[in-house]
C-alpha positions, 0 to 999 in steps of 0.5 A: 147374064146377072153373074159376079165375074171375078175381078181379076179377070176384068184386067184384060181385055182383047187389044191386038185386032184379028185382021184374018178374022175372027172364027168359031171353031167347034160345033154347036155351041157351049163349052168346048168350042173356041175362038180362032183368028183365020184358022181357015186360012191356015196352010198345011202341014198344020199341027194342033195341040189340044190340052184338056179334052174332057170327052168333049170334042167340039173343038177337035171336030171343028179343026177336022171339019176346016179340011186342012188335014191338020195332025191333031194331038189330044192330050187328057190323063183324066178320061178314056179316049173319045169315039170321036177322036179315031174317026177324025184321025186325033192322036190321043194321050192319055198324058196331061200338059204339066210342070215337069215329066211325072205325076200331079197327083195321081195323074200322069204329065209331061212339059210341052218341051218333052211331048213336042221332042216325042213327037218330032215338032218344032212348031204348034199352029194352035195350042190349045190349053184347058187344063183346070188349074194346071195351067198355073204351073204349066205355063210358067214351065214352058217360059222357063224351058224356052217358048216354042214356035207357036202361031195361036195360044187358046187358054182357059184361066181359072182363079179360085182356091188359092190362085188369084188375080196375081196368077194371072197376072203371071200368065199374062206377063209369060205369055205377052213375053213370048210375042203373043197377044190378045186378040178375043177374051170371054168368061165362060157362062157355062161354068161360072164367070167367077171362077174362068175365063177364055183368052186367045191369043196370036202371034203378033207376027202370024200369017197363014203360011208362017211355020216358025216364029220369033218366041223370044222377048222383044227389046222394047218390052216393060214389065210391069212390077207386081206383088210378090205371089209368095 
């Protein structure tokens, strides 16, 4: 497509190869689906984070049609609970990911930390994270409250308004932090490559059977200076 994609988003590009291979989790196509590395493979018990759901249960179905009986949580303040979601065995709440436990704006929200402690969870085989905007603050709470164990991180990055390549950039060095890389990215065609795009990202030391792993920076890390958000 003839779109102008925001420049930000033209930094980073997948750099970490999917040895598993790569999956198009969801059904049909558009928005909602998303990009997995070896999902099939998973061993269970799997636990999957959905954030951002939209009444659009494209991804949630494909994980259910794996046949890994994986604990699906799907967590969205803005919309009712999807028809869909009783029928393949989701947990739906309608509380969204956010900086603190309390509200953003007229909608209710919780820090990953309190909602996987709710839950009894030490460890997510996939997060997904599709929260318009929120993630800007959510993300950086979850570096501040300590990284849990998380096998793949899915996540939508929106820059308009007053967010902007920087924030990005913030995402970036956060999630890298946590030993996690970048292994598929895409602007979303749907809504406008200007404003978003996919990032996917797995735990460099991710193996099918893996439950808990090493969230903590490693020594050889860099980061690289940026200019100040304020």
């Amino acid at each position: 497509k003839t779109v102008n994609i925001h420049p930000g988003f033209i930094k980073y590009n997948s750099n970490w190869p999917c040895l598993w291979g790569e999956e198009y989790t969801g059904q049909g196509s558009g928005d909602g689906n998303k990009w997995t590395c070896g999902a099939r493979l998973m061993q269970s018990p799997c636990v999957v984070y959905s954030f951002g759901s939209n009444n659009d249960m494209k991804f949630e179905m494909g994980i259910h049609e794996l046949g890994l009986n994986c604990e699906i949580h799907i967590y969205d303040p803005t919309v009712n609970e999807p028809a869909q979601a009783k029928s393949i065995g989701a947990k739906y709440h309608r509380v969204g990911l956010g900086p603190r436990d309390g509200f953003m704006g007229r909608y209710p929200v919780k820090t990953l930390k309190t909602l996987m402690a709710e839950n009894g969870h030490k460890h997510i085989d996939i997060l997904k994270v599709d929260i318009e905007d929120a993630e800007h603050e959510a993300i950086p709470q979850i570096a501040v409250d300590g990284w849990p164990s998380i096998g793949q991180f899915l996540l939508e990055v929106h820059i308009r308004g007053v967010t902007t390549d920087l924030h990005l950039d913030r995402i970036f060095q956060l999630v890298e932090k946590a030993n996690l890389r970048l292994f598929h990215q895409e602007v979303n065609w749907e809504f406008g490559a200007s404003c978003c795009t996919e990032y996917a990202f797995i735990h460099k030391s991710w193996r099918p059977e893996t439950k808990k792993y090493d969230m903590k920076q490693a020594v050889t890390y860099q980061e690289i200076t940026q200019k100040s958000l304020q």
